[in-house]
C-alpha positions as CSV (number, residue, x, y, z in Angstrom):
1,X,18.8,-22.7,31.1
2,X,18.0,-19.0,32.1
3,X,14.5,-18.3,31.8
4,X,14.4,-15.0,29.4
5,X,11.7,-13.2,31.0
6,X,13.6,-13.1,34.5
7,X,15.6,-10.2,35.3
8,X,17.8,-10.9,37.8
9,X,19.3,-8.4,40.4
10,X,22.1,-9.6,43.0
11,X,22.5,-7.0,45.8
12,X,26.5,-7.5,47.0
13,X,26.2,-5.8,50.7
14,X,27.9,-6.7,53.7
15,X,25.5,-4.5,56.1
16,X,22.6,-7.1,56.5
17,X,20.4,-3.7,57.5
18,X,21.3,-2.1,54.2
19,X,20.7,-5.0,51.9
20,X,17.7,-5.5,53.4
21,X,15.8,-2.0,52.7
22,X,17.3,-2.5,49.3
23,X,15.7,-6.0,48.7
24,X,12.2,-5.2,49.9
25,X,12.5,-1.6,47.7
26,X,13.6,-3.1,44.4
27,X,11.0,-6.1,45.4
28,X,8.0,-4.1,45.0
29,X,8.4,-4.4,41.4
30,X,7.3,-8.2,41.3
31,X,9.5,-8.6,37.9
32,X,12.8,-8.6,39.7
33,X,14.4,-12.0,41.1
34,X,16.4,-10.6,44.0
35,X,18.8,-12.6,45.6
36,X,21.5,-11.3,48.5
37,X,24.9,-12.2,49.7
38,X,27.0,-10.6,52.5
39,X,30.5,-11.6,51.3
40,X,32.6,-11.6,48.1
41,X,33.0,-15.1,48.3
42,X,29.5,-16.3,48.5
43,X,28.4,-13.8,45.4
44,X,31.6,-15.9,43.1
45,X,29.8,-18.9,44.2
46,X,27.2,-17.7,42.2
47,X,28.2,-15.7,39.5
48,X,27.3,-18.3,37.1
49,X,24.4,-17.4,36.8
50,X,25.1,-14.3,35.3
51,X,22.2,-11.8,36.1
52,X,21.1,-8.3,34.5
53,X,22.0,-6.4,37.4
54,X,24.9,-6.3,40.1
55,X,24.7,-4.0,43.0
56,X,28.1,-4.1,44.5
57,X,29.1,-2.3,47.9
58,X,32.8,-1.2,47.5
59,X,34.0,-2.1,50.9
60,X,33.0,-5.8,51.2
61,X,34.7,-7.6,54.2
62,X,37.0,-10.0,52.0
63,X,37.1,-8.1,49.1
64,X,37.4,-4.4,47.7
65,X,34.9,-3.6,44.9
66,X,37.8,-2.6,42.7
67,X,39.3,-5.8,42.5
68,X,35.6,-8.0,42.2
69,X,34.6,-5.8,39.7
70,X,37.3,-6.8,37.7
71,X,36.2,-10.7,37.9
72,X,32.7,-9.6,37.3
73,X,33.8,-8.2,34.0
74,X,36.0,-11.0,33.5
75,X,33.2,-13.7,34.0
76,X,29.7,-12.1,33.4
77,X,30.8,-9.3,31.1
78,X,27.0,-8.3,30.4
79,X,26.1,-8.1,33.7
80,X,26.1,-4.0,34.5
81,X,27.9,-3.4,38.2
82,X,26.2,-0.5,40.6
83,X,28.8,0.6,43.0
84,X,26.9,1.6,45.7
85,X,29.7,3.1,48.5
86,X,29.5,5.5,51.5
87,X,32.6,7.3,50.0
88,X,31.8,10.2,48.1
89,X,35.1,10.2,46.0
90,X,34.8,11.4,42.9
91,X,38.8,10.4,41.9
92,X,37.5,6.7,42.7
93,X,34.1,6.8,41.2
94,X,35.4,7.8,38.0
95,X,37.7,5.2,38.2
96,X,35.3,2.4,38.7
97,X,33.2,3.6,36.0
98,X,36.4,3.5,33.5
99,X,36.8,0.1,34.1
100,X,33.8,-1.2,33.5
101,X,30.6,-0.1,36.5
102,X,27.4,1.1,34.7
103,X,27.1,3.7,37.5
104,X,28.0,4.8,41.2
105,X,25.7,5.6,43.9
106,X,27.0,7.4,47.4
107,X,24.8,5.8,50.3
108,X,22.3,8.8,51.2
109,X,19.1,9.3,51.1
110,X,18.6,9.8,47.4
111,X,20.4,6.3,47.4
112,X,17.3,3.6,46.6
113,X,15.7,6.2,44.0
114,X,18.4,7.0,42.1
115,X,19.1,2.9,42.1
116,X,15.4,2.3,41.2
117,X,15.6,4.4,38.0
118,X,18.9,3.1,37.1
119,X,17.8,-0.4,37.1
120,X,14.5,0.8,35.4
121,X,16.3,2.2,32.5
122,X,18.4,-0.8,32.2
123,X,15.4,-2.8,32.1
124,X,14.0,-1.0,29.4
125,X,17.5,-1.3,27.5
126,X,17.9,-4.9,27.8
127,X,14.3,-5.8,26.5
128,X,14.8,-3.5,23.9
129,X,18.5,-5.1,23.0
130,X,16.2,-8.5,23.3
131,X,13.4,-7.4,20.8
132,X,16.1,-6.3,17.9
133,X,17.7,-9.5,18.3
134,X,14.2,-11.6,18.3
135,X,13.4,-9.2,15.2
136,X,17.0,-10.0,13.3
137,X,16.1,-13.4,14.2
138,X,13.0,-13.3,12.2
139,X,14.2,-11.2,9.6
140,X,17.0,-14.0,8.8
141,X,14.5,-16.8,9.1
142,X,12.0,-15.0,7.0
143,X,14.7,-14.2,3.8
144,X,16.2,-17.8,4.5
145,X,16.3,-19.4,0.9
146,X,14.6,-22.1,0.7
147,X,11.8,-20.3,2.7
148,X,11.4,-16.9,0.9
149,X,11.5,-18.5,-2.3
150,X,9.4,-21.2,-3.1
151,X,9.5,-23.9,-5.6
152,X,11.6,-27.3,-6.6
153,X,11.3,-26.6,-10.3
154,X,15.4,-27.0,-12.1
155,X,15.4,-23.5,-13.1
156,X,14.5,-22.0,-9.6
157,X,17.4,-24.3,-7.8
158,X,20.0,-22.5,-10.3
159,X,18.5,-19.8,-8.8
160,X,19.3,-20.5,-5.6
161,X,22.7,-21.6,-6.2
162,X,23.3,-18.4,-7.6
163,X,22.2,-17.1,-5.1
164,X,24.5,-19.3,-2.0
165,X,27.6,-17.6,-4.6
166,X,26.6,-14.2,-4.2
167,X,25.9,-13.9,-0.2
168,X,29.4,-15.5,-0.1
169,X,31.0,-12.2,-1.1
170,X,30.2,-8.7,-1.6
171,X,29.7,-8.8,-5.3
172,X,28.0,-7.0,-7.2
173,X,24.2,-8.7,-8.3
174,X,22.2,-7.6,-11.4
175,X,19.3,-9.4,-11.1
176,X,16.9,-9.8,-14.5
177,X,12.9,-11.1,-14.8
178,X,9.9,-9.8,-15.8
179,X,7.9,-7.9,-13.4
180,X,6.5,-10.3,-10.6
181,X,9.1,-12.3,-10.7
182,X,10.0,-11.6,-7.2
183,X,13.5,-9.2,-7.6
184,X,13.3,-7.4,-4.4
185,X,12.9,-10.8,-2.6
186,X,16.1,-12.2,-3.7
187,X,17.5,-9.0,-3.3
188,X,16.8,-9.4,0.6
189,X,17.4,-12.9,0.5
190,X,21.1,-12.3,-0.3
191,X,21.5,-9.2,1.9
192,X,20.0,-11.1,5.1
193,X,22.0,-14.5,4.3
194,X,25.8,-12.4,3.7
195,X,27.9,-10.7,6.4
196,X,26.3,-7.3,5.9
197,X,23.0,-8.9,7.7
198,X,23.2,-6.6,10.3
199,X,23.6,-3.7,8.6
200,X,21.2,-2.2,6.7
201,X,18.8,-2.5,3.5
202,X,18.0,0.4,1.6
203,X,15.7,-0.6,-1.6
204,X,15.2,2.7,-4.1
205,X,12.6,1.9,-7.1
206,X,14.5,4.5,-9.6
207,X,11.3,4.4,-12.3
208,X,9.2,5.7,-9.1
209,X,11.9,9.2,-8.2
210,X,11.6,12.3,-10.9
211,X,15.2,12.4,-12.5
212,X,15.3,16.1,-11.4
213,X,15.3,14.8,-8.1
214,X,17.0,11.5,-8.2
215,X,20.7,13.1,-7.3
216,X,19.8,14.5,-4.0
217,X,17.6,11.0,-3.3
218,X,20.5,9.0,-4.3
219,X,23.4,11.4,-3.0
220,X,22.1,13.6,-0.4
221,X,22.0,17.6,0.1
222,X,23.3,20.0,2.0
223,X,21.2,22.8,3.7
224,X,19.8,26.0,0.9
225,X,21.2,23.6,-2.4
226,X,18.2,24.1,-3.8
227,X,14.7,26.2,-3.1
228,X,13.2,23.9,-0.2
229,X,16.4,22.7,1.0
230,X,15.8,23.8,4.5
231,X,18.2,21.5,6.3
232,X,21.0,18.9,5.1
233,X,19.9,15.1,4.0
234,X,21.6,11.9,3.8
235,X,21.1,10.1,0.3
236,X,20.2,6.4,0.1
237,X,24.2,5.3,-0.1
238,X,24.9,7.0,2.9
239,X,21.8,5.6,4.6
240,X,23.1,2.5,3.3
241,X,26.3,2.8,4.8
242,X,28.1,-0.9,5.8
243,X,25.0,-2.5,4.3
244,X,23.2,-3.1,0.7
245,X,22.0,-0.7,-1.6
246,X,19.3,-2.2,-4.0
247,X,18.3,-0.1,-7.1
248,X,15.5,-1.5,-8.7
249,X,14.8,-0.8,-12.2
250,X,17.8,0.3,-12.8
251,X,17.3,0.4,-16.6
252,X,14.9,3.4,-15.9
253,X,17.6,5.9,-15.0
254,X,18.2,8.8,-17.0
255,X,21.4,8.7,-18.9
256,X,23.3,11.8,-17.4
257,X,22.5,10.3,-13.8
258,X,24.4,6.9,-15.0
259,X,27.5,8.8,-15.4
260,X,27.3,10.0,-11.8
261,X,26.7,6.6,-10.8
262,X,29.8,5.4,-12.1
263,X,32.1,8.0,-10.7
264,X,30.4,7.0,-7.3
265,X,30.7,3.2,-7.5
266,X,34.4,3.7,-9.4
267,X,35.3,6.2,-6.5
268,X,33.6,4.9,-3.7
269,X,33.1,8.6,-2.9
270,X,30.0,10.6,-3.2
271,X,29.2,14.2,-2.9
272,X,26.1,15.6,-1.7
273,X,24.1,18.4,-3.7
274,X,25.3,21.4,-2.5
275,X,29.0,20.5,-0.9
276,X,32.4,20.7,-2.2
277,X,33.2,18.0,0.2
278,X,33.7,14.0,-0.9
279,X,32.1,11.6,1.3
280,X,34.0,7.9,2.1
281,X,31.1,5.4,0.5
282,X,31.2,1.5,1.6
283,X,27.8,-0.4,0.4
284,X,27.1,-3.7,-1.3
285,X,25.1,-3.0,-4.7
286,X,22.6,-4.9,-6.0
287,X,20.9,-3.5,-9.0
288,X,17.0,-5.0,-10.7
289,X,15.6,-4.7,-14.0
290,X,12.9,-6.1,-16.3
291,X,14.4,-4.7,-19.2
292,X,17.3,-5.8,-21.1
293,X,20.4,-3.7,-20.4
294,X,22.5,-5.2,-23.1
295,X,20.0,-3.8,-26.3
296,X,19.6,-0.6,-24.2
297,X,23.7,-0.2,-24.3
298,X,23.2,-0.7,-28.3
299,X,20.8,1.9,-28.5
300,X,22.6,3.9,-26.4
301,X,20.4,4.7,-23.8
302,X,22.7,3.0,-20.8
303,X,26.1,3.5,-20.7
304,X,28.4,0.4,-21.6
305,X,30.9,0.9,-18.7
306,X,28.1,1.1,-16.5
307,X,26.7,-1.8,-17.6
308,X,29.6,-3.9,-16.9
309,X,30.7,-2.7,-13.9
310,X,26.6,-3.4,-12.7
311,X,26.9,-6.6,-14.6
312,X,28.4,-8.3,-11.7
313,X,27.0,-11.6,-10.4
314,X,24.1,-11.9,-12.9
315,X,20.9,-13.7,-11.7
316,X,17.8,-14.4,-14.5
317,X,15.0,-15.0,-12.4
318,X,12.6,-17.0,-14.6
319,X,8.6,-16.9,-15.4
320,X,6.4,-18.4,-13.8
321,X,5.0,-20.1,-16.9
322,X,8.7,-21.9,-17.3
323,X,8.8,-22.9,-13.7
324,X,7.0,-26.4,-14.0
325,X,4.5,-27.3,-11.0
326,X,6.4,-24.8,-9.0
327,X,2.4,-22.7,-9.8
328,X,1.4,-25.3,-7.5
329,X,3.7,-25.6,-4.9
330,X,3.2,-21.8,-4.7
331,X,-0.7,-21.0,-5.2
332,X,-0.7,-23.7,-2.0
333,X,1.5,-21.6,-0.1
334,X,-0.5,-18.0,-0.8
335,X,-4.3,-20.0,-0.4
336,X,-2.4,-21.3,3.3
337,X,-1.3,-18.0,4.5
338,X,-4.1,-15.8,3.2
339,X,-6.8,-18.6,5.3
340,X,-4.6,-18.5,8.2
341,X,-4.5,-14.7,7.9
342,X,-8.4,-14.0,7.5
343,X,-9.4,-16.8,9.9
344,X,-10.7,-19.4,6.9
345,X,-10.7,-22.7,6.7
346,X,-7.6,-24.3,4.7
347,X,-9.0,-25.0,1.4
348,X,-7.9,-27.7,-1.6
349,X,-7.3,-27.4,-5.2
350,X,-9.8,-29.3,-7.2
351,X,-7.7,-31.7,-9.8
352,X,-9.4,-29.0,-12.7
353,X,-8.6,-26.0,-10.9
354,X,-5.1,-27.1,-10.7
355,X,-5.1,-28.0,-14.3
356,X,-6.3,-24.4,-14.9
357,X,-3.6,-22.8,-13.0
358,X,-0.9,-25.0,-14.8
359,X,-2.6,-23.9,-18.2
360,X,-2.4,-20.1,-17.7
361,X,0.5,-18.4,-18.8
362,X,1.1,-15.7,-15.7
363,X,2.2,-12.7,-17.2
364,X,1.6,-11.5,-13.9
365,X,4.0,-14.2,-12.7
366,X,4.0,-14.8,-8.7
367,X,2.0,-11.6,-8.0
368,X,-0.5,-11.9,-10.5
369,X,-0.9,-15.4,-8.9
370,X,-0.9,-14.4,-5.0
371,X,-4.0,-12.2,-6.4
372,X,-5.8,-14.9,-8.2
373,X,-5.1,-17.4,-5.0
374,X,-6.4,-14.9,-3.0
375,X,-9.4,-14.0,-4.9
376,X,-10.3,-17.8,-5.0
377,X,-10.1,-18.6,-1.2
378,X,-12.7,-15.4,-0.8
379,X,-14.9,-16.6,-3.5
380,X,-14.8,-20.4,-2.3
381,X,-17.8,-21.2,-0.4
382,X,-16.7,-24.6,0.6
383,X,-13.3,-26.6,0.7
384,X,-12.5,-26.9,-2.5
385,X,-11.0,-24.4,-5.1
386,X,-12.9,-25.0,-8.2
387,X,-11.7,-23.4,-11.6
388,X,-14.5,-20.9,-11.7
389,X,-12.7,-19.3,-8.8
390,X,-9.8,-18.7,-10.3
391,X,-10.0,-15.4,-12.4
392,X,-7.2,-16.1,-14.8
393,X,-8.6,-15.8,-18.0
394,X,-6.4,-13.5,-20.5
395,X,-7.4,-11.1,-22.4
396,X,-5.1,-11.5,-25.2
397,X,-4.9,-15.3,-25.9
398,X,-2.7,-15.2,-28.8
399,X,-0.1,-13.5,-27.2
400,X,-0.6,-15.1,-23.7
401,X,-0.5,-18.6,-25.3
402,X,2.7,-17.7,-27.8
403,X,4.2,-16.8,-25.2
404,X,5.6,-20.3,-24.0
405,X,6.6,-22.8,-27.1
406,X,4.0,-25.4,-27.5
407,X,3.0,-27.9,-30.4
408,X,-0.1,-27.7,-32.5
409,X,-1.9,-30.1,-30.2
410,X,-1.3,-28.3,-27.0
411,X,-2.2,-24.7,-28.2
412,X,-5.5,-26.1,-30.2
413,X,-6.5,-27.7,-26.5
414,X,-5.5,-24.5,-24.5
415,X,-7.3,-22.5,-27.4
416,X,-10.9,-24.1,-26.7
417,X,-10.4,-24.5,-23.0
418,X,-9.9,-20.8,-23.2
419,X,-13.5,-20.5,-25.5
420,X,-14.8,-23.1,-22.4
421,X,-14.2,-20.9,-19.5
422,X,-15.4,-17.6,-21.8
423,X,-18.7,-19.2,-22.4
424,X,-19.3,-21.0,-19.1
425,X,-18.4,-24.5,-20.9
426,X,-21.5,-24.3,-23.4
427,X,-20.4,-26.8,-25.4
428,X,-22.5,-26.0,-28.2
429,X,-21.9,-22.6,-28.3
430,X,-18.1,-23.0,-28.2
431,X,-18.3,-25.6,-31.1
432,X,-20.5,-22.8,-33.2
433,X,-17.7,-20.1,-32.5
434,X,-14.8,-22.0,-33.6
435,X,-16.5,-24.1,-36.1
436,X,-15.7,-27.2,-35.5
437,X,-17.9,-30.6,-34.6
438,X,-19.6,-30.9,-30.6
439,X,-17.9,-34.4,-31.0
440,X,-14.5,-33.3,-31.2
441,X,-15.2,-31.0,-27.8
442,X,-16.9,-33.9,-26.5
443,X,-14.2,-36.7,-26.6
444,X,-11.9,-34.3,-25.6
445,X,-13.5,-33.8,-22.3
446,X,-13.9,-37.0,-21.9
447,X,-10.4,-37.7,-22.9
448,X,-9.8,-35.0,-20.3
449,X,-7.9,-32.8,-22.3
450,X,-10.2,-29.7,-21.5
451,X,-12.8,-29.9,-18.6
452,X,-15.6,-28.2,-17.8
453,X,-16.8,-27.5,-14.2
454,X,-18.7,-30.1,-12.4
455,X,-21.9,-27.9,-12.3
456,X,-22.1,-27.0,-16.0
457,X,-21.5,-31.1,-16.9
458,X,-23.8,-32.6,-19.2
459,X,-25.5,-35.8,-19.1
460,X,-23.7,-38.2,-16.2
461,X,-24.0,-40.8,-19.2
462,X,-22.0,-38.7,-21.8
463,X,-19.0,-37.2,-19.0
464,X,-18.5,-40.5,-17.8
């Protein structure tokens, strides 16, 4: 297998003299891997091995450079051909370069120069052909499904089924959750795993662009449209062109701006602020919102045909309170990545800190919970991740707890375990709040169906 970091630079030359200056002048740059031949023949024999660089005398004893060049192209297509001739024919350089040589050289003195920049620049093209493709690479892995999103929980693998369907095809996605939820990442996720990959992703947060200015963002402007116009724009859908165009928050756009949307996506034509003149529009939409479209078209603040024609592919990305231990799966992902990041020691979740995290409601969802993760490792002075690290507690309790169905049992438990973390687990002062016995807070510790932390227990006779 050819090593990567080589570049590799054959020198085709049948005057032994010639090939010789050249070798020991491209050789003083100790990154090159120069190898000679004298004769078409023995170059073919190695062709295989397909370097960056061919330097290819035109009058070769066996063979004209016209006709090898045309088996170089033929076999080692991405190899770039230097003629380098003692004819200074312009009809037969321009030629050679027409079918396929990066560049012609005459044999003077300005000869190994001009070849030393050429090759220089090529250089510098090829590792920066190599970075883009190391960075595609990355991007792909990084938005590949099962890695960008984390979880196992049933509701997050309809997720991601829904998600296989819609890189499939160039459908439209309207993707639902509350905020947190991760959107913008599935966006990406089904950009990066469709056949618009390589093209680009343009992400516009529509609640964050003033609707005086959110035609000329979206559509573009031509030069004097408006006072500070001073020279023509491109909107995000022509930026977007081949590729995605994700609008997040789409529920936040003013209603005279929807209609213009529509005649765009209906059209597939756009016109900048400014011009007279319809612009040719091919992007992939995929559009975000917390808010639900659907009572917004009954009150008539979003357009109905809008809606539908955004409606699409539709994903519901679910709270993190409904996604099951998938809290866990992901606060162990964040603590991970945030130690490696800052140098730290991996850390564990205590068995109460992990019932603590399963007990909190997230209406945060995954970024409240990358925050509280992140808080903890900081605040953890040893290995473990105790519950007093963990900064969840809400400050509306009713609502937080209501917000996920639970029986009688369950919310009286979460209710003092919320009264437990407030007062640093003083039993006695909890039972005096909610009026109720020390016994019943008591065997409900020790039934473990509240905890306290290990440092506020009471007597090792009682907790155990």
């Amino acid at each position: 297998m050819k090593d990567q970091k080589t570049f590799r630079v054959f020198i085709v030359e049948d005057d032994l003299w010639y090939s010789s200056m050249l070798e020991y002048y491209l050789s003083l740059n100790p990154d090159y891997v120069i190898q000679k031949f004298d004769t078409a023949k023995s170059f073919l024999a190695r062709i295989h091995e397909k370097p960056e660089v061919i330097t290819l005398d035109y009058s070769l004893p066996d063979m004209n450079g016209d006709q090898l060049l045309m088996q170089i192209k033929e076999i080692s297509p991405d190899s770039k051909v230097i003629i380098i001739s003692g004819q200074e024919d312009v009809k037969i350089a321009l030629d050679l370069l027409k079918k396929g040589a990066y560049d012609y050289i005459v044999k003077d003195e300005d000869a190994k120069d001009r070849l030393w920049n050429t090759i220089q620049n090529l250089r510098e093209n090829v590792q920066l052909k190599q970075e883009i493709e190391t960075l595609k690479e990355e991007v792909h892995r990084k938005y590949d499904f099962s890695k960008a999103i984390i979880g196992n929980s049933p509701v997050i693998q309809r997720v991601f089924s829904m998600m296989e369907k819609a890189a499939r095809t160039n459908i439209t996605v309207s993707i639902a959750g509350e905020t947190g939820t991760g959107k913008e990442l599935v966006a990406k996720s089904i950009h990066y795993n469709s056949p618009r990959k390589n093209q680009p992703f343009v992400a516009v947060n529509l609640a964050a662009i003033p609707k005086d200015l959110l035609e000329s963002e979206m559509f573009g402007h031509e030069k004097g449209a408006f006072t500070g116009a001073i020279a023509r724009r491109i909107g995000k859908f022509e930026e977007a062109s081949k590729g995605t165009l994700f609008l997040d928050e789409i529920g936040e756009m003013d209603i005279n701006m929807q209609a213009k949307l529509l005649r765009a996506l209906q059209e597939k034509e756009i016109m900048r602020v400014g011009s007279n003149d319809l612009v040719k529009i091919d992007v992939r939409i995929i559009v975000a919102t917390h808010r639900n479209l659907l009572d917004m078209v009954k009150e008539g603040t979003f357009r109905e045909d809008l809606y539908y024609r955004l409606l699409g592919l539709p994903i519901n990305l679910p709270p993190l309170r409904e996604r099951e231990n998938d809290v866990l799966i992901i606060a162990k992902h964040f603590m991970e990545v945030f130690c490696k990041e800052n140098n730290l020691q991996v850390k564990n979740f205590s068995t109460e800190a992990k019932k603590k995290l399963l007990g909190h409601a997230f209406p945060g969802n995954v970024r409240e919970l990358k925050s509280v993760v992140e808080l903890a490792c900081v605040m953890a002075e040893g290995n473990d991740i105790e519950p007093d690290h963990l900064n969840v507690t809400s400050q509306n309790i009713i609502s937080d707890f209501m917000m996920k169905e639970v029986t009688l049992k369950e919310f009286t438990t979460k209710f003092i375990q919320y009264y437990l973390d407030k007062y640093n687990y003083d039993v006695l002062k909890v039972a005096r709040k909610l009026d109720v016995g020390k016994s019943t807070i008591y065997r409900m510790i020790q039934n473990k169906e509240v905890f306290v932390h290990k440092k506020y227990a009471y007597e090792n006779s009682f907790m155990n």
